[in-house]
KOLVO-425270 format. One record per residue (C-alpha): y, x, z; residue in three letters; residue number from 0. Coordinates in steps of 0.001 Angstrom, whole numbers. Example, Ala and Ser with C-alpha at 12.3 -4.5 7.8 and 13.67 -1.06 7.14 Angstrom:
// residues 2
+---------+---------+---------+-------+------+
:      yy :      xx :      zz : marba : zalo :
+---------+---------+---------+-------+------+
:   -4500 :   12300 :    7800 :   ALA :    0 :
:   -1060 :   13670 :    7140 :   SER :    1 :
+---------+---------+---------+-------+------+
***
This chain:
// residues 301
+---------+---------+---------+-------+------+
:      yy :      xx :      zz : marba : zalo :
+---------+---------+---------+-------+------+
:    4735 :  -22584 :   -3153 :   UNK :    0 :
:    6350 :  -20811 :    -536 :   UNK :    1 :
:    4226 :  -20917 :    2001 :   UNK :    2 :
:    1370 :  -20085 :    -915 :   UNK :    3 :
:    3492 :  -16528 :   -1501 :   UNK :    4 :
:    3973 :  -15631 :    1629 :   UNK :    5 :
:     357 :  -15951 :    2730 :   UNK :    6 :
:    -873 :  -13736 :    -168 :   UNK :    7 :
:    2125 :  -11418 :     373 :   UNK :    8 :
:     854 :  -11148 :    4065 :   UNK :    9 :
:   -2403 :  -10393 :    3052 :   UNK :   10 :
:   -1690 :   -7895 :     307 :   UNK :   11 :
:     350 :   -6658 :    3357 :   UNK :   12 :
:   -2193 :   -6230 :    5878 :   UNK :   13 :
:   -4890 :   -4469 :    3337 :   UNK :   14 :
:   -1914 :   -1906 :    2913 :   UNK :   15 :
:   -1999 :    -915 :    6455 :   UNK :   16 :
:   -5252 :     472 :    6411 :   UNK :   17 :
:   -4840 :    2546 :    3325 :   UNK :   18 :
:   -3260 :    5660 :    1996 :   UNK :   19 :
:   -1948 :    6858 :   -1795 :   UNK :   20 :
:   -2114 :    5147 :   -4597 :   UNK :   21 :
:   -4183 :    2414 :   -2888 :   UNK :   22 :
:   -1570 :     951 :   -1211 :   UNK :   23 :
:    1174 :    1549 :   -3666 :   UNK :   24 :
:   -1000 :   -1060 :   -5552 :   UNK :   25 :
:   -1759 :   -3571 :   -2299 :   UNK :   26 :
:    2209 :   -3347 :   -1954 :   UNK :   27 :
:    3347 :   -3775 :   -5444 :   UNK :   28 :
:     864 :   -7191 :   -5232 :   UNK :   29 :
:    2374 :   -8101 :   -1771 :   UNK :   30 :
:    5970 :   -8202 :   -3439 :   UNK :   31 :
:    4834 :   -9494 :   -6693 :   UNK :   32 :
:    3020 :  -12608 :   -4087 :   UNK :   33 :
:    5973 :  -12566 :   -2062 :   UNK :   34 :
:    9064 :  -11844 :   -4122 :   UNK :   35 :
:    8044 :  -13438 :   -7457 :   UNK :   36 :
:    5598 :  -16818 :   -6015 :   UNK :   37 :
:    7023 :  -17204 :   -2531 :   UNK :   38 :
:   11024 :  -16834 :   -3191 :   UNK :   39 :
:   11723 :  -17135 :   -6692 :   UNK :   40 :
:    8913 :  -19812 :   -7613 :   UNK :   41 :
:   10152 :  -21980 :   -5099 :   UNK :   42 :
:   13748 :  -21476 :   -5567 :   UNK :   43 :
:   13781 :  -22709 :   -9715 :   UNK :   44 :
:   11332 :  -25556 :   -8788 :   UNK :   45 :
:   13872 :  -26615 :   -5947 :   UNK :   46 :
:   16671 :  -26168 :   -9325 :   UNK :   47 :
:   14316 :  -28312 :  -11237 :   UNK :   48 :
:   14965 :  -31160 :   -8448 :   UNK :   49 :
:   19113 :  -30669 :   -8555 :   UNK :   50 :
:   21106 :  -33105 :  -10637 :   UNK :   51 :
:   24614 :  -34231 :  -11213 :   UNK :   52 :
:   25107 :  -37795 :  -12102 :   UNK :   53 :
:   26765 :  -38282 :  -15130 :   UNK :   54 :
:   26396 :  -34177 :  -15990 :   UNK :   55 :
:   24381 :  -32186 :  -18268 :   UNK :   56 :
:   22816 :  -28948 :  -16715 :   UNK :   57 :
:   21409 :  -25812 :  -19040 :   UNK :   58 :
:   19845 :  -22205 :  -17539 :   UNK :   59 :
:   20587 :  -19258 :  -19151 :   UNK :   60 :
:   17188 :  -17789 :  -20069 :   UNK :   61 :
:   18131 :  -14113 :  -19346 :   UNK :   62 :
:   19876 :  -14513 :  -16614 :   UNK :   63 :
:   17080 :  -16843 :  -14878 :   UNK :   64 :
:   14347 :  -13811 :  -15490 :   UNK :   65 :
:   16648 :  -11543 :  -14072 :   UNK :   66 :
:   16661 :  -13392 :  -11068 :   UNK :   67 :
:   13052 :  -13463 :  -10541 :   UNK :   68 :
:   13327 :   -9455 :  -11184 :   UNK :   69 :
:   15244 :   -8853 :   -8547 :   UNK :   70 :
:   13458 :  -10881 :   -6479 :   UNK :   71 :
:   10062 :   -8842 :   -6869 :   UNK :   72 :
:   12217 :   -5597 :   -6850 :   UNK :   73 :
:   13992 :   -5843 :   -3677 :   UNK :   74 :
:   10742 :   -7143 :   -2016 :   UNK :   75 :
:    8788 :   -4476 :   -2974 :   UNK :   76 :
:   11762 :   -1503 :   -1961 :   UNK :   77 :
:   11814 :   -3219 :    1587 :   UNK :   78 :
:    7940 :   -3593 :    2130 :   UNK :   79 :
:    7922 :     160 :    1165 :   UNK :   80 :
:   10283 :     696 :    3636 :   UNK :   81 :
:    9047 :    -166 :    6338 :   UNK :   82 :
:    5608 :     556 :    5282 :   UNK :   83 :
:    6085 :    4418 :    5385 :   UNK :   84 :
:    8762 :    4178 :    8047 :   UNK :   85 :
:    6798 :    3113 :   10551 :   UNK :   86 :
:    7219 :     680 :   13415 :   UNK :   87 :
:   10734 :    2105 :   14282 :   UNK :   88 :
:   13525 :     192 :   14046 :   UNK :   89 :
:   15605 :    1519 :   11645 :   UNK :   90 :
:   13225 :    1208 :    8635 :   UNK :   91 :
:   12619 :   -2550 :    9282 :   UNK :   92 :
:   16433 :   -3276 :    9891 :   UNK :   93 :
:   17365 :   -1435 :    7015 :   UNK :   94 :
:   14533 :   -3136 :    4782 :   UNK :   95 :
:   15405 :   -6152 :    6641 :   UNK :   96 :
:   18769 :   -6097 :    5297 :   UNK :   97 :
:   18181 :   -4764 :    1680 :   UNK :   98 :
:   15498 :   -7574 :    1246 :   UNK :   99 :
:   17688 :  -10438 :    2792 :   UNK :  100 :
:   20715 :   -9229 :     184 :   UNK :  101 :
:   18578 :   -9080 :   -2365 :   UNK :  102 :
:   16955 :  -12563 :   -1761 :   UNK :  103 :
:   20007 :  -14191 :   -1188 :   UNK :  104 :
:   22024 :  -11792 :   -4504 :   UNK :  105 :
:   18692 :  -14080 :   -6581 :   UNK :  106 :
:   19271 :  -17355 :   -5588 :   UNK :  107 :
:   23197 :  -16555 :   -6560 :   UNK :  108 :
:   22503 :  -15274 :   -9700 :   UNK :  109 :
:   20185 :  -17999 :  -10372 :   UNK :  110 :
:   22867 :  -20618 :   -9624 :   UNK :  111 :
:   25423 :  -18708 :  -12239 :   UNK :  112 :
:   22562 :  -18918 :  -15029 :   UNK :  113 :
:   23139 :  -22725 :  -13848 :   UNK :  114 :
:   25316 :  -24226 :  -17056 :   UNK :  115 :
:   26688 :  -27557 :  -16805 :   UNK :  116 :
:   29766 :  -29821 :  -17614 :   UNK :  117 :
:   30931 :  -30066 :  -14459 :   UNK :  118 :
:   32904 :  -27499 :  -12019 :   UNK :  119 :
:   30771 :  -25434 :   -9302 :   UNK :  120 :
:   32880 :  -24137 :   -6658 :   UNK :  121 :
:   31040 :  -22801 :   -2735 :   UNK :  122 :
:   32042 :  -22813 :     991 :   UNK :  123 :
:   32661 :  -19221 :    2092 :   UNK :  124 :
:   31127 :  -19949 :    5390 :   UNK :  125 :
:   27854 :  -21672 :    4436 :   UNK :  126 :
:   27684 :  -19086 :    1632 :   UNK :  127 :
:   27923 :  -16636 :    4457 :   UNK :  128 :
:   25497 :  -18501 :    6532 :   UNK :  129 :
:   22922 :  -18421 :    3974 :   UNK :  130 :
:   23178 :  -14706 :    3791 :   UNK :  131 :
:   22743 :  -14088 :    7423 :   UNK :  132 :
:   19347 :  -16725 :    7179 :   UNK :  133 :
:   18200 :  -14472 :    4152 :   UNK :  134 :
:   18197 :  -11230 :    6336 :   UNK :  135 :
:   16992 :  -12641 :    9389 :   UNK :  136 :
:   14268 :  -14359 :    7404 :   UNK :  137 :
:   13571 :  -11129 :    5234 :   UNK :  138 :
:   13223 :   -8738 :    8751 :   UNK :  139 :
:   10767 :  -11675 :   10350 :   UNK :  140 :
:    8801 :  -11310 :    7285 :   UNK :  141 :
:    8540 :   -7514 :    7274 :   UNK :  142 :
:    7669 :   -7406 :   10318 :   UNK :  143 :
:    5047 :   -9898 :   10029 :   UNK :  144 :
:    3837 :   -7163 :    7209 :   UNK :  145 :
:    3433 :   -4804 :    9539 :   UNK :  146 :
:    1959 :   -6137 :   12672 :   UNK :  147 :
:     385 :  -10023 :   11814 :   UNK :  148 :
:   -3113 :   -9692 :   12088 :   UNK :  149 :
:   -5949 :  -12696 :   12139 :   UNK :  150 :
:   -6499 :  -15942 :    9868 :   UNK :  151 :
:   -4424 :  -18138 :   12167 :   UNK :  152 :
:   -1440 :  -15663 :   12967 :   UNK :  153 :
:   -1486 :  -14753 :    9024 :   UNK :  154 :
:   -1214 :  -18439 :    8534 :   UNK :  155 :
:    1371 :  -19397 :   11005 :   UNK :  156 :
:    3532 :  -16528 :    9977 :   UNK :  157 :
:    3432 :  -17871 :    6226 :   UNK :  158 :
:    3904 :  -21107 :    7192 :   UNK :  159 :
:    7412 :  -19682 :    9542 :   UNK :  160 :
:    8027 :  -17460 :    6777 :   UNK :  161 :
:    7954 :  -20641 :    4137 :   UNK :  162 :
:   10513 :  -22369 :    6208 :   UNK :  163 :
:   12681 :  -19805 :    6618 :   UNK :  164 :
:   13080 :  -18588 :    2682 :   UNK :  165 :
:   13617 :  -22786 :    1600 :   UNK :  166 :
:   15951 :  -22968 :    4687 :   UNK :  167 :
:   17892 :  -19755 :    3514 :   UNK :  168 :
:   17540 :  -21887 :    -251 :   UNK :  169 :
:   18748 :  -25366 :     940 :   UNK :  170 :
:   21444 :  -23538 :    3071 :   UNK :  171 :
:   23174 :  -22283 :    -373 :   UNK :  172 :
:   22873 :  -25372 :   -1923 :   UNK :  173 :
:   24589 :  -27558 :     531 :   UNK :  174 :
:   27332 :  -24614 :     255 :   UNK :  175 :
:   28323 :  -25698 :   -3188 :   UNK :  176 :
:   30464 :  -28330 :   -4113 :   UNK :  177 :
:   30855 :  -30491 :   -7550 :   UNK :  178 :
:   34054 :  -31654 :   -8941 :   UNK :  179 :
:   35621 :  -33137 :  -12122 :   UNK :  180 :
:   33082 :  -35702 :  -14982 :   UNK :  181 :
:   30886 :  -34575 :  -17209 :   UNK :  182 :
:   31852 :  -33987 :  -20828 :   UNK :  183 :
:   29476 :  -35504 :  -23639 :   UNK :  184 :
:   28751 :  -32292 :  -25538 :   UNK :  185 :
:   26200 :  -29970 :  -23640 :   UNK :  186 :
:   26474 :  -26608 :  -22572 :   UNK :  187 :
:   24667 :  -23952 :  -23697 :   UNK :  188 :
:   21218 :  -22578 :  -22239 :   UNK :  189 :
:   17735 :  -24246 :  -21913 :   UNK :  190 :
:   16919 :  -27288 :  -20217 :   UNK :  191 :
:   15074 :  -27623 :  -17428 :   UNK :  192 :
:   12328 :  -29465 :  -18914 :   UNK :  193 :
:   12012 :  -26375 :  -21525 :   UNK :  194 :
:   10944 :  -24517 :  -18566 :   UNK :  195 :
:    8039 :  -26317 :  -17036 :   UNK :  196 :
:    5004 :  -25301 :  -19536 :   UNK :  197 :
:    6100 :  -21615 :  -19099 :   UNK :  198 :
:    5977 :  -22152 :  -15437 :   UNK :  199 :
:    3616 :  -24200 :  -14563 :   UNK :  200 :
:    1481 :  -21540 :  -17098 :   UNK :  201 :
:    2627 :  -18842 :  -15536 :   UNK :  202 :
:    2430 :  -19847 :  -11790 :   UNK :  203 :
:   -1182 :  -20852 :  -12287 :   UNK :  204 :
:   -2023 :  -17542 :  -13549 :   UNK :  205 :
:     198 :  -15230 :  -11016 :   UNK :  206 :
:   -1721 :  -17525 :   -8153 :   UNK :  207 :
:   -5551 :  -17308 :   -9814 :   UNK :  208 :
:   -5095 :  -13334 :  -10049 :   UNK :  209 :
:   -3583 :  -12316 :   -6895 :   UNK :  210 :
:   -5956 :  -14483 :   -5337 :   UNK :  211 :
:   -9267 :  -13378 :   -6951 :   UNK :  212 :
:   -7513 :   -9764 :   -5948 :   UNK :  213 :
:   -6922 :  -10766 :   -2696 :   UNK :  214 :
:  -10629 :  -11699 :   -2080 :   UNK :  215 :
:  -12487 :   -9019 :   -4213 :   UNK :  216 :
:  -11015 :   -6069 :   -2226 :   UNK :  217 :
:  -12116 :   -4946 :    1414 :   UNK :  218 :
:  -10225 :   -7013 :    4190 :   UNK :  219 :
:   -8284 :   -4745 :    6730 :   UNK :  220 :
:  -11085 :   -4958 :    8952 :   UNK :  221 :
:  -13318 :   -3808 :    6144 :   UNK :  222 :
:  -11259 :    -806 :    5647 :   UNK :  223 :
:  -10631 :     460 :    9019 :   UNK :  224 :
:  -14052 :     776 :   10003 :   UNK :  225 :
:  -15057 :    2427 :    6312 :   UNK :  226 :
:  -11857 :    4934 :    7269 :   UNK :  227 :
:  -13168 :    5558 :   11000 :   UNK :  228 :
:  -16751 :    6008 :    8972 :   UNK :  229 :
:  -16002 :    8972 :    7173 :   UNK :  230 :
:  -14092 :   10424 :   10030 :   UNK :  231 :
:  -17015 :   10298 :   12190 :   UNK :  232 :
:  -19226 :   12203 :    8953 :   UNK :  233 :
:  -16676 :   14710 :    8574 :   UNK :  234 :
:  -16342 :   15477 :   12156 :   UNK :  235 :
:  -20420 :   15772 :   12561 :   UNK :  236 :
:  -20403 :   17771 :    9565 :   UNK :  237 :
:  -17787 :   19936 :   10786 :   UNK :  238 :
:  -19953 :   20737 :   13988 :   UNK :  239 :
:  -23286 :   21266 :   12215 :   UNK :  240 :
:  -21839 :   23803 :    8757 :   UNK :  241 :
:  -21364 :   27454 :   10991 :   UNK :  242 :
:  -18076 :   29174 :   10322 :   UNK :  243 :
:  -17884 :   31285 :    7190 :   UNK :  244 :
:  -18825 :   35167 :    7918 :   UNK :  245 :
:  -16030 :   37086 :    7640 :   UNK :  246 :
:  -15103 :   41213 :    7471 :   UNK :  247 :
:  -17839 :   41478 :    4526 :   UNK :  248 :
:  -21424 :   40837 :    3781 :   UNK :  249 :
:  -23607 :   40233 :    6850 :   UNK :  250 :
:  -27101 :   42409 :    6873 :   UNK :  251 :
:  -29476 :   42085 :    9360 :   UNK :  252 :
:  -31819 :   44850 :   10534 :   UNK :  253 :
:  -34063 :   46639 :    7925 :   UNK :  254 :
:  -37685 :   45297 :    7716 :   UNK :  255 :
:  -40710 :   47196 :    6371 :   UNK :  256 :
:  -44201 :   46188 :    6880 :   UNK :  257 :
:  -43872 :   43634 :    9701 :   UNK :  258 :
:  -41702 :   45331 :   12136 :   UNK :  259 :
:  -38006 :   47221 :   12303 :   UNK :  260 :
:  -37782 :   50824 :   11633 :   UNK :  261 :
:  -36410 :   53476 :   13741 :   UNK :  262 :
:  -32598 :   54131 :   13296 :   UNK :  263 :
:  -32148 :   57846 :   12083 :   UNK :  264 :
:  -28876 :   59249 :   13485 :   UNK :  265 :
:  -27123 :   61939 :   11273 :   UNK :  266 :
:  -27751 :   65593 :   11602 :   UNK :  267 :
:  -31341 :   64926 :   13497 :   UNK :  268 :
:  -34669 :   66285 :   11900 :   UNK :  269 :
:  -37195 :   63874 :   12546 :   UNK :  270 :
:  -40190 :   64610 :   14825 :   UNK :  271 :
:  -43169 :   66465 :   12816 :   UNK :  272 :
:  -46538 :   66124 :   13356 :   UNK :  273 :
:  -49655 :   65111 :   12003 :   UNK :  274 :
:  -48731 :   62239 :    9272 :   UNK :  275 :
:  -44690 :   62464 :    9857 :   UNK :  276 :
:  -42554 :   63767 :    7096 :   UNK :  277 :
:  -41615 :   67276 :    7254 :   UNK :  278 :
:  -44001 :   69126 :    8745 :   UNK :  279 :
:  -45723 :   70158 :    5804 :   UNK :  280 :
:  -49416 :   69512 :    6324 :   UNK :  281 :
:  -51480 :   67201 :    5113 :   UNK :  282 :
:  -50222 :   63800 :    5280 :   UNK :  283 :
:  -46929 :   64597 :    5329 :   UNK :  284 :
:  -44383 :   61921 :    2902 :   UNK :  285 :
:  -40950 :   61864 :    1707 :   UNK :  286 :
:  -37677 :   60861 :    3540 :   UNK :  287 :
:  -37962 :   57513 :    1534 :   UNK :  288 :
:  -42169 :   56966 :    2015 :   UNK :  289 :
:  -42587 :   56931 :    6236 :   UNK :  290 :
:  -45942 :   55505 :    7195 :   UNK :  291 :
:  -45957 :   52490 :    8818 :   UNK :  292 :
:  -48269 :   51228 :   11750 :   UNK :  293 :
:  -50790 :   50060 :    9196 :   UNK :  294 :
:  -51260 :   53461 :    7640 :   UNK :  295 :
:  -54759 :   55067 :    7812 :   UNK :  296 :
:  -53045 :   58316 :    8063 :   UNK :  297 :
:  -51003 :   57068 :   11049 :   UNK :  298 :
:  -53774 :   56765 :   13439 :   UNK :  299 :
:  -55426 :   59253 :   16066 :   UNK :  300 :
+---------+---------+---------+-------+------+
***
């Protein structure tokens, strides 16, 4: 189940990359949903569901248990957006590295105090440690596998390194703890184990089905990138073909009347009389506003 998460985190991942907005607040908020909720928290209470005491009755506290899986989904998703909008510097994914890797390793804790049982718990402060320092390092591979992984068979590898690493960073904290004293015959308080199957078998099967059918209905990173460097290419051609706007008022172009451009009269001038031209008072003669043109009768010799 880990590896499962972690492949569909990747690839929720890499369709962020090669979009903007709202789009890829959604591809992110699947990739931690995939990663946080299916690839750490899934595994980590069916790994529970495999721990016994002998002799020792064990309960979960039901609130406590989905807060665990909360904060594994939330402190995914804070580092993935991170480093998604930090860039490739190294800050962001150190920083995210190190949110995500407390936060991963602050879940399987609190799932392990929603543990009840009739026996006493008590943890190594070194392996505790240890498992803390696999949870970061393992949380900063995996980010950065988010940001740069690309291809079937690198996405796959990196799941399959990325699997490893969250069940090692699991298996680390459990050899931390320690079990001591016999188990009294009344039961603790909580749900058993058992009460939890049907609601997660249920549940996993549906979380898997949908971001998988998500996964392959949208556009694959290729798909995107060349769509994105598509409408760059149409903007920039219709950039170069639409002329700039006219500016400094309304653009006129030179009077036409009857075929061909008119003289320009300059202020102050009388025009030239004759026979036919305005103003000279014999027969023929127009207004300011009715010049003959080269088609007029009267106009020629």
């Amino acid at each position: 189940m880990s590896v499962v998460g972690s492949l569909l985190g990747l690839l929720f991942a890499a369709r962020a990359r090669s979009t903007e907005g709202a789009a890829r607040v959604r591809r992110l908020a699947g990739s931690a949903l995939a990663l946080g909720g299916t690839g750490i928290w899934v595994m980590h209470f069916i790994a529970m569901m495999g721990f016994s005491v002998s002799g020792a009755t064990i309960r979960y506290d039901v609130m406590l248990t989905a807060a665990s899986a909360v904060v594994a989904v939330v402190v995914v998703g804070a580092g993935l957006l991170l480093v998604s909008y930090g860039g490739t510097r190294p800050a962001p994914l150190l920083g995210g590295g190190l949110l995500t890797g407390c936060g991963v390793a602050s879940m399987h804790y609190l799932g392990m105090a929603a543990m009840n049982t009739t026996v006493r718990l008590s943890y190594d402060p070194v392996t505790v440690v240890l498992s803390v320092v696999i949870a970061v390092a393992a949380a900063t591979v995996a980010l950065w596998f988010s940001l740069r992984v690309r291809g079937r068979l690198l996405t796959l590898g990196a799941a399959l390194l990325m699997g490893v690493a969250v069940t090692g960073m699991h298996y680390t904290g459990m050899f931390a703890m320690s079990v001591t004293g016999t188990g009294s015959s009344e039961p603790p308080p909580g749900a058993a184990p058992i009460d939890f199957l049907v609601p997660l078998l249920v549940g996993i099967s549906l979380l898997t089905i949908g971001l998988l059918m998500a996964v392959m209905l949208s556009p694959s990173e290729k798909e995107l990138r060349s769509e994105a460097e598509l409408l760059a290419r149409i903007e920039r051609r219709r950039e170069q073909e639409d002329p700039p706007p006219a500016t400094g008022g309304r653009h006129r172009g030179p009077a036409v009347r009857h075929g061909g451009p008119q003289p320009q009269r300059r202020a102050g001038r009388t025009p030239a009389s004759g026979p036919g031209w305005p103003g000279n008072g014999g027969p023929g003669a127009a207004g300011p506003d009715d010049r003959p043109s080269l088609f007029d009768p009267r106009s020629r010799p």
